[in-house]
Kinemage of the C-alpha trace (Angstrom):
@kinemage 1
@onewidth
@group {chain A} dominant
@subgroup {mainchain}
@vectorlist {calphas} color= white
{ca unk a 1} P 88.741 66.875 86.941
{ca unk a 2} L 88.097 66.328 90.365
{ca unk a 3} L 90.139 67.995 93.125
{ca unk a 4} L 91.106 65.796 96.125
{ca unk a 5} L 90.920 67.187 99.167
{ca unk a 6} L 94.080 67.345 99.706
{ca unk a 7} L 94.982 69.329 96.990
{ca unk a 8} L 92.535 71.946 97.697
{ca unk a 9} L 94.168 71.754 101.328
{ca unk a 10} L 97.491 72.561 99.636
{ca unk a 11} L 95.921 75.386 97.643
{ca unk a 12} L 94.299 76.968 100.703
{ca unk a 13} L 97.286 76.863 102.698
{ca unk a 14} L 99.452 78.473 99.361
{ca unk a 15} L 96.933 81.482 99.292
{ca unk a 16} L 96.909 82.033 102.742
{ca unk a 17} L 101.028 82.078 102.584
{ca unk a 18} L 100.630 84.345 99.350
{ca unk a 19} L 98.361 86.596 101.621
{ca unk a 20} L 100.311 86.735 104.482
{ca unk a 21} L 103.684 88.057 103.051
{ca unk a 22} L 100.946 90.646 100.968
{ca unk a 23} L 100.416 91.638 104.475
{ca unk a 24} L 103.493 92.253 105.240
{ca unk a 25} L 104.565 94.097 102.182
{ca unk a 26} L 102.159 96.600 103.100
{ca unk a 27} L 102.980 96.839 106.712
{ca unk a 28} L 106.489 97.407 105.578
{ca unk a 29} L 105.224 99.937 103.210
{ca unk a 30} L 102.718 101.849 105.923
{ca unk a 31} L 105.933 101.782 108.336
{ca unk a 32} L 108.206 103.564 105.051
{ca unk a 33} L 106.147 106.341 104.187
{ca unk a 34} L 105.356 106.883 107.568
{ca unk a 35} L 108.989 107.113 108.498
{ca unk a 36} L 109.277 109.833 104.927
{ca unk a 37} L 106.678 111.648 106.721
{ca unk a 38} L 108.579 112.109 110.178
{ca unk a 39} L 111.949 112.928 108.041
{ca unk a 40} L 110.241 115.822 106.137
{ca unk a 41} L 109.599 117.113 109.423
{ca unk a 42} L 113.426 117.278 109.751
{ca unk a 43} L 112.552 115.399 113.531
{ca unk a 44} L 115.667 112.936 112.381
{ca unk a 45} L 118.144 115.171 112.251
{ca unk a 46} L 118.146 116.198 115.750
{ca unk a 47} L 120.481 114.777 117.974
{ca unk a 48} L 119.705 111.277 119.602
{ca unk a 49} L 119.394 112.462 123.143
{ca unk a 50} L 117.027 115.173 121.910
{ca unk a 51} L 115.217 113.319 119.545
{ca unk a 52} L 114.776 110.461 122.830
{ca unk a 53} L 113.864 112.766 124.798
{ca unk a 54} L 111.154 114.125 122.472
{ca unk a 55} L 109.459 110.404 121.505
{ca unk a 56} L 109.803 109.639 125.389
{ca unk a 57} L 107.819 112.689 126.359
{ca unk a 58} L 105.406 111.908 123.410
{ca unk a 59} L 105.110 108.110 124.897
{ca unk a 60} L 104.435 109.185 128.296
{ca unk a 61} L 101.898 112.126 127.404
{ca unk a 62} L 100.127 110.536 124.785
{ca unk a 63} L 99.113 110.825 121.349
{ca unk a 64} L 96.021 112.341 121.925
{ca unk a 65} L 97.318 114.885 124.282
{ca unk a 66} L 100.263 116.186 122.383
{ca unk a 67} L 97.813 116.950 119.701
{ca unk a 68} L 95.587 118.824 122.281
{ca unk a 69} L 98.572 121.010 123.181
{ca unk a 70} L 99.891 121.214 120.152
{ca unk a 71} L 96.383 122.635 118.613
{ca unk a 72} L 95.863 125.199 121.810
């Protein structure tokens, strides 16, 4: 049987909707384990003006450079 195009239309735009929260399944995953990963650490259970202070001092050196430092 024949598909019109509109049907097919409807199909594309079902698997791209199907894809789309698949995306953000994963994203919400990613974000999860990465937030495990920063708790094992024990980084959450300093206090919030410490733990600000940290993350801003992280933000304004940069990833790359906290590394450095952290590595010398």
């Amino acid at each position: 049987m024949a598909r019109t195009i509109e049907q097919e239309m409807q199909a594309l735009e079902e698997e791209e909707r199907r894809l789309a929260e698949k995306r953000e399944q994963l994203a919400k995953r990613a974000r999860d384990e990465a937030i495990k990963s920063v708790e094992k650490t024990g980084l959450l259970k300093l206090d919030g003006k410490r733990l600000e202070a940290l993350t801003g001092r992280i933000k304004t050196l940069g990833i790359e450079e906290v590394e450095k430092r952290l590595a010398a």
